[in-house]
C-alpha positions as CSV (number, residue, x, y, z in Angstrom):
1,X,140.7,116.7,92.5
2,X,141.3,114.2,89.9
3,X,137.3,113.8,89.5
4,X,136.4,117.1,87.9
5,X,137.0,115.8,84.4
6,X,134.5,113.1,84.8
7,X,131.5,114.5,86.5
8,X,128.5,114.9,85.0
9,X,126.3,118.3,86.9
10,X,122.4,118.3,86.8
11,X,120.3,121.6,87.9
12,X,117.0,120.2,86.9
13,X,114.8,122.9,86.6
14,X,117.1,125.2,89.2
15,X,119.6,126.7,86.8
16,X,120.2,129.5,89.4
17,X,120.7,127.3,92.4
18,X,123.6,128.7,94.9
19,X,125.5,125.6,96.4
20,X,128.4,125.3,97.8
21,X,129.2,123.1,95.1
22,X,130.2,126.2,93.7
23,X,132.8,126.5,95.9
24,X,136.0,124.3,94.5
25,X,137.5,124.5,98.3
26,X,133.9,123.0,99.5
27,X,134.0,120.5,96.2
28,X,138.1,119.6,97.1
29,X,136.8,118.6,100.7
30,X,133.9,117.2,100.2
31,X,134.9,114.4,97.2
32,X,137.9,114.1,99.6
33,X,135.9,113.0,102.4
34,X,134.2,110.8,99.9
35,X,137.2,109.2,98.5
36,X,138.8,108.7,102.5
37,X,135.2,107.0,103.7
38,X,135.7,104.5,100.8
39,X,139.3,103.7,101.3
40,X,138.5,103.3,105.1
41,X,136.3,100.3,103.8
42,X,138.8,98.9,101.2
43,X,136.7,100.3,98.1
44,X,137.4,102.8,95.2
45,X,135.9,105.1,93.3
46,X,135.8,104.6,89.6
47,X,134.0,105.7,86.5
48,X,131.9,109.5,86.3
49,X,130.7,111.1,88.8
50,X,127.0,112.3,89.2
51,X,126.0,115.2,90.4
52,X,122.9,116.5,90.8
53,X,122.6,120.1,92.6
54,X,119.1,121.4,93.8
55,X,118.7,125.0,96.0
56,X,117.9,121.9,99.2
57,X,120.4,119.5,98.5
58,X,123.7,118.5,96.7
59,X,123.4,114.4,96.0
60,X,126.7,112.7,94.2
61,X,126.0,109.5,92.9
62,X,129.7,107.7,92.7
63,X,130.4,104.5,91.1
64,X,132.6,102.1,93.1
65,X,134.7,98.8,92.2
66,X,133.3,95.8,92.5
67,X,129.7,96.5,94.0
68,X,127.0,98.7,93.7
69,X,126.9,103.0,93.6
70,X,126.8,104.6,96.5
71,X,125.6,108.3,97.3
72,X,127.1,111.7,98.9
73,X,124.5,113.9,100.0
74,X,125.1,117.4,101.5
75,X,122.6,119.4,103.3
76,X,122.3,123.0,103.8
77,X,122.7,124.1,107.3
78,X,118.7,124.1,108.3
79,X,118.9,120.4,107.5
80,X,122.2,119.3,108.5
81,X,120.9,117.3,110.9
82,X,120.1,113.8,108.3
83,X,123.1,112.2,108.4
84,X,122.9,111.9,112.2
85,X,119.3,111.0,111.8
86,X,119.6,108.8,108.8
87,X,122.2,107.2,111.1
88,X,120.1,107.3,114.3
89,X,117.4,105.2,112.7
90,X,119.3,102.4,111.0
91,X,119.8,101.3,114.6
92,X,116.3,102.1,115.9
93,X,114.3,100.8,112.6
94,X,116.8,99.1,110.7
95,X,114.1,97.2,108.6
96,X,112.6,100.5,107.3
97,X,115.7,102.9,106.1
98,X,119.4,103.0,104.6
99,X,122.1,102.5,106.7
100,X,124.4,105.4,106.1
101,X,128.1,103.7,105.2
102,X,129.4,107.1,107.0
103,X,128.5,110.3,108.1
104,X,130.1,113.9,108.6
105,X,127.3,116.0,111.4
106,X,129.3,118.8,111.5
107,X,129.7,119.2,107.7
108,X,125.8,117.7,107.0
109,X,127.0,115.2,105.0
110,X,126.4,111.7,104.3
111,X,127.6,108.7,102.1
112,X,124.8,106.1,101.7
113,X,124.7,102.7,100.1
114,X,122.4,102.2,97.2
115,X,118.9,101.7,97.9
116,X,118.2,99.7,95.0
117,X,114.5,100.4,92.9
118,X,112.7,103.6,93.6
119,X,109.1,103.3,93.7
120,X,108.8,106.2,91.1
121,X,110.4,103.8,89.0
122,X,108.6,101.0,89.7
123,X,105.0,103.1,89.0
124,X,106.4,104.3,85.6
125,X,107.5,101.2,84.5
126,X,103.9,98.9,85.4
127,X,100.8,98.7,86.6
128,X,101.0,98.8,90.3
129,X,98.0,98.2,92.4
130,X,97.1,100.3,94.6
131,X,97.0,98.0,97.7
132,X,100.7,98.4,97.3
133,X,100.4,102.1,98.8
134,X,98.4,100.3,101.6
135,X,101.3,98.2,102.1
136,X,103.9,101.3,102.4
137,X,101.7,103.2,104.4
138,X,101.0,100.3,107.0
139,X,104.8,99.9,107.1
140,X,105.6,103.6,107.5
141,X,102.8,104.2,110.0
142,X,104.4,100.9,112.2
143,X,107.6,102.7,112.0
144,X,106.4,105.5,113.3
145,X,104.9,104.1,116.2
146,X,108.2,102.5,117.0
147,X,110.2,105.9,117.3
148,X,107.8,107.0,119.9
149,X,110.0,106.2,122.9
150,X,113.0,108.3,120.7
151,X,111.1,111.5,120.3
152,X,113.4,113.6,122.2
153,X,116.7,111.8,121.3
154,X,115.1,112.8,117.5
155,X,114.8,116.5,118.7
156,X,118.3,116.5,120.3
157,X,120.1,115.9,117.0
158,X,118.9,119.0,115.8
159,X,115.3,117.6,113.9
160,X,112.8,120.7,114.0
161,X,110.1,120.3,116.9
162,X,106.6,121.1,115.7
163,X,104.8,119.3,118.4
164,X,101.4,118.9,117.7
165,X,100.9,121.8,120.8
166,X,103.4,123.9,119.5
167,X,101.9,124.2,116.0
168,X,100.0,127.8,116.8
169,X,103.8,128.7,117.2
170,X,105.1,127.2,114.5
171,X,102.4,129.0,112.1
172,X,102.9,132.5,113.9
173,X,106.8,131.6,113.2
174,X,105.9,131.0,109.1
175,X,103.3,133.4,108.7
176,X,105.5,136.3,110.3
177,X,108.6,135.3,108.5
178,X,106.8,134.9,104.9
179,X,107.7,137.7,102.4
180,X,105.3,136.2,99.7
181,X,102.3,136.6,101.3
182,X,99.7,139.4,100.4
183,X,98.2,141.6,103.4
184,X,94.4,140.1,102.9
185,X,95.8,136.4,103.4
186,X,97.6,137.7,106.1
187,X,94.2,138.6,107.4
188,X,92.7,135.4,106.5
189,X,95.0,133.5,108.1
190,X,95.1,136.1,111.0
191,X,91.3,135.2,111.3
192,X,92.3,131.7,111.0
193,X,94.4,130.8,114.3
194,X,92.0,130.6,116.8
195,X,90.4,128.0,115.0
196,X,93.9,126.3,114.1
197,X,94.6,126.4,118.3
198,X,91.2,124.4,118.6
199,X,92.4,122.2,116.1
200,X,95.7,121.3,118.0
201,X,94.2,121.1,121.2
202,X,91.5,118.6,119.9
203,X,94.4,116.6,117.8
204,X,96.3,116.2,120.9
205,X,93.3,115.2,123.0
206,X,93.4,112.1,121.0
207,X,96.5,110.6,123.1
208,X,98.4,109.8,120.1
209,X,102.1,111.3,121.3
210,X,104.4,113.1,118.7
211,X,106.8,111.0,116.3
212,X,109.1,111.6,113.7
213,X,107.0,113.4,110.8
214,X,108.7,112.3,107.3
215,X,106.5,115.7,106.0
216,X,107.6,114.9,102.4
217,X,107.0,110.4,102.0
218,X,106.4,110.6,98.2
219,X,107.1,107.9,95.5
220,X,110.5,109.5,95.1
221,X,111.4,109.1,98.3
222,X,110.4,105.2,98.5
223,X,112.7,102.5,97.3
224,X,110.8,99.0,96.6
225,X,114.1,96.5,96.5
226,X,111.3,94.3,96.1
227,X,107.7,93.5,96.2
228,X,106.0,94.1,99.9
229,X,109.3,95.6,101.1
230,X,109.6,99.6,101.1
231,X,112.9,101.4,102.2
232,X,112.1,104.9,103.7
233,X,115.4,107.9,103.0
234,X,115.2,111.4,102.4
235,X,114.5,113.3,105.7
236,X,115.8,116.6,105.1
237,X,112.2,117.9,105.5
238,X,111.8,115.7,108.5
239,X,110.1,117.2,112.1
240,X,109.1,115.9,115.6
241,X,105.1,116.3,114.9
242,X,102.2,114.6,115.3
243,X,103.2,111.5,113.6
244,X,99.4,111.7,111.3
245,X,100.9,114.7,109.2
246,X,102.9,112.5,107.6
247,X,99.7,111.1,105.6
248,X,98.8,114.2,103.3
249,X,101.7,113.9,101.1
250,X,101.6,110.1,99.9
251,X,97.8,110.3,100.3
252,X,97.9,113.6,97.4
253,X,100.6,111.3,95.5
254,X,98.4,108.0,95.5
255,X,94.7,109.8,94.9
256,X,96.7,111.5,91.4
257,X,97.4,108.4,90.0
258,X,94.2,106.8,90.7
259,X,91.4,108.7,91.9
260,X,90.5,109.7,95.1
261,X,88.1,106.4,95.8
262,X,91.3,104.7,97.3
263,X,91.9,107.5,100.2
264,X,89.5,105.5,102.4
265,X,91.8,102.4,102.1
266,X,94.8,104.5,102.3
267,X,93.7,106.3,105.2
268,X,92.5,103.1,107.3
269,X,95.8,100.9,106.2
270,X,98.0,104.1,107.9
271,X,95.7,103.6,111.4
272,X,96.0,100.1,111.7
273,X,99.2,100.0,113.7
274,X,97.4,103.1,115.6
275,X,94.4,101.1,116.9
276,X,94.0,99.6,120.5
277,X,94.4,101.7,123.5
278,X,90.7,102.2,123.7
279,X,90.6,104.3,121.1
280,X,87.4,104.1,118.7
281,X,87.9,104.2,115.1
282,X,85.8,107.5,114.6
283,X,88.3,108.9,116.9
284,X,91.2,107.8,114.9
285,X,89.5,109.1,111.2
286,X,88.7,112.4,113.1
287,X,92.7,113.0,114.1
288,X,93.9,111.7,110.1
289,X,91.2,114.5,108.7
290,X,93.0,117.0,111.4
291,X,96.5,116.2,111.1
292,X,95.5,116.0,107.5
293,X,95.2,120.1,107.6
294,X,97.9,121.0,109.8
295,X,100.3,118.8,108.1
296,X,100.1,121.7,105.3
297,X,102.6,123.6,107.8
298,X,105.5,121.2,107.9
299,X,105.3,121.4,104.2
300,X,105.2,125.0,104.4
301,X,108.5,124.7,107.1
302,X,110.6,122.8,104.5
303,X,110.6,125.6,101.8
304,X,112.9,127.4,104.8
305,X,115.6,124.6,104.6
306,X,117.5,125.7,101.7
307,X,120.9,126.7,101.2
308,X,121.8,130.1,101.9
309,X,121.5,131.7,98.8
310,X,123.8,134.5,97.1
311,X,120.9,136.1,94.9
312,X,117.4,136.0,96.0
313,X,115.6,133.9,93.6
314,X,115.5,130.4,95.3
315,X,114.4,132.7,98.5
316,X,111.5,134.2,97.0
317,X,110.9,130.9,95.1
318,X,110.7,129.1,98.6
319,X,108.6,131.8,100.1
320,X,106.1,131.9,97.6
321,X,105.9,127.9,97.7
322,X,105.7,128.2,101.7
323,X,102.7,130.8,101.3
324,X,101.0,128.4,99.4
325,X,101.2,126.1,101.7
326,X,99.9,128.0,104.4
327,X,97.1,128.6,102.3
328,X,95.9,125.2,102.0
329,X,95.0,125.3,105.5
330,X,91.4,127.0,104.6
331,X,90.8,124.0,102.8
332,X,88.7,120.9,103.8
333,X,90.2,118.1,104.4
334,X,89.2,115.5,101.5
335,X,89.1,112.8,104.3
């Protein structure tokens, strides 16, 4: 491919990763693809590739003639499914996400336009006020309510179900499959799960149904194209859940950057689309502090969706980040 001369490969802090960027027949077809989509729409690649290769994901940012870059992401195969979800939800929510320009479902990938600002950015570059979280979590907790009614179209193009019943499963599933942990956590935890099924069965007691679960919404995975506005991508980690796991991740990401006095605001800005339907706030606070724990599995599920690796290392590296996760479930919830 006429490319390879001018792309530009970043590992991060993965050196070892095992893509299939590896692979030049993989690399041949994929830019390919790539280079077809944009014909199809009159444009042309031009200028150095980007590429940025991580054991989850291979992302390709490609400038184009005459407008702004756009992106080729690949997915391993436990994550394959977000091109057809990106896809799914830019005509569902079109407000709240990126409208793929194409997508491959059998091949997991996608080409995406460009999102414009990422709120990372945005953070490192000034002062932002916190209310600004309150803004994004308001917006993603409407959007979530929204997808309701699509929570089994969601499931049918292969997003993981971890209903908010199901979880007891979903932890037997990760704790029996984990090579990292030792046997007294396995004890612990062991001890653990009849208290984990009472938390379920009180969760779902509340009447809030099961959503679309983001189970990684941190300032990375935010664009702000401008002020008020958030852009939600990146749902490789995504699951049908109870749709209050989504909270622990921004919550952890927001109370590091300015102390935990702002959770409270946080927490009641994400229930305000949640209120009515006779349910009391106390209620409401009670489900965020439970689905604040069990959201500690989803993030223990994603170190699973990597790419299948020829050496071990990003394996045991995932395992021993999933363990840890399940190990956050003895903790209190700070809210």
């Amino acid at each position: 491919m006429h490319h390879e001369a001018s792309v530009i490969v970043d590992r991060g802090q993965y050196q070892d990763a095992v893509t299939p960027w590896e692979q030049e027949a993989w690399r041949t077809a994929a830019l390919g693809w790539v280079a077809d989509e944009l014909a199809a729409r009159g444009l042309r690649a031009t200028g150095h590739w980007e590429v940025r290769l991580r054991p989850w994901s291979v992302l390709v940012r490609v400038p184009v003639e005459g407008r702004d870059d756009v992106w080729f992401k690949a997915n391993p195969p436990a994550s394959a499914f977000e091109g057809a979800l990106t896809a799914a939800l830019a005509r569902w929510v079109p407000e709240h996400v990126l409208e793929p320009l194409a997508v491959d479902a059998d091949h997991g990938w996608s080409l995406l336009p460009d999102g414009g600002e990422l709120f990372r950015n945005v953070l490192n570059r000034e002062a932002v006020d916190p209310r600004a979280w309150e803004d994004l979590l308001r917006q993603y907790a409407g959007m979530q309510h929204t997808l309701i009614p699509h929570a089994r179209e969601i499931e049918k193009l292969g997003v993981p179900s971890a209903r908010t019943t199901a979880l007891p499963d979903v932890f037997d599933r990760l704790v029996e499959e984990n090579s990292a942990l030792q046997s007294d956590e396995r004890r612990r935890l062991a001890e653990l799960r009849p208290l984990l099924v009472e938390w379920c069965t009180e969760l779902a007691a509340v009447g809030i149904a099961d959503s679309l679960d983001h189970s990684d919404l941190h300032d990375g995975q935010l664009f702000n194209p401008e002020p008020g506005r958030f852009t939600f991508f990146d749902w490789g980690d995504a699951a049908v859940s109870h749709p209050f796991c989504s909270l622990l991740v921004p919550a952890q990401r927001a109370c590091a950057r300015y102390g935990p006095d702002v959770l409270p605001r946080l927490r009641d800005a994400y229930l305000e689309p949640w209120t009515g339907a006779g349910r009391t706030t106390a209620e409401l606070r009670r489900a965020v502090s439970l689905a604040w724990r069990l959201g500690a599995l989803g993030r223990a599920c994603s170190w699973g969706r990597l790419f299948p690796a020829a050496s071990g290392g990003a394996d045991a590296a995932g395992a021993a980040k999933s363990a840890r996760w399940l190990l956050e479930l003895f903790n209190d919830p700070p809210v």
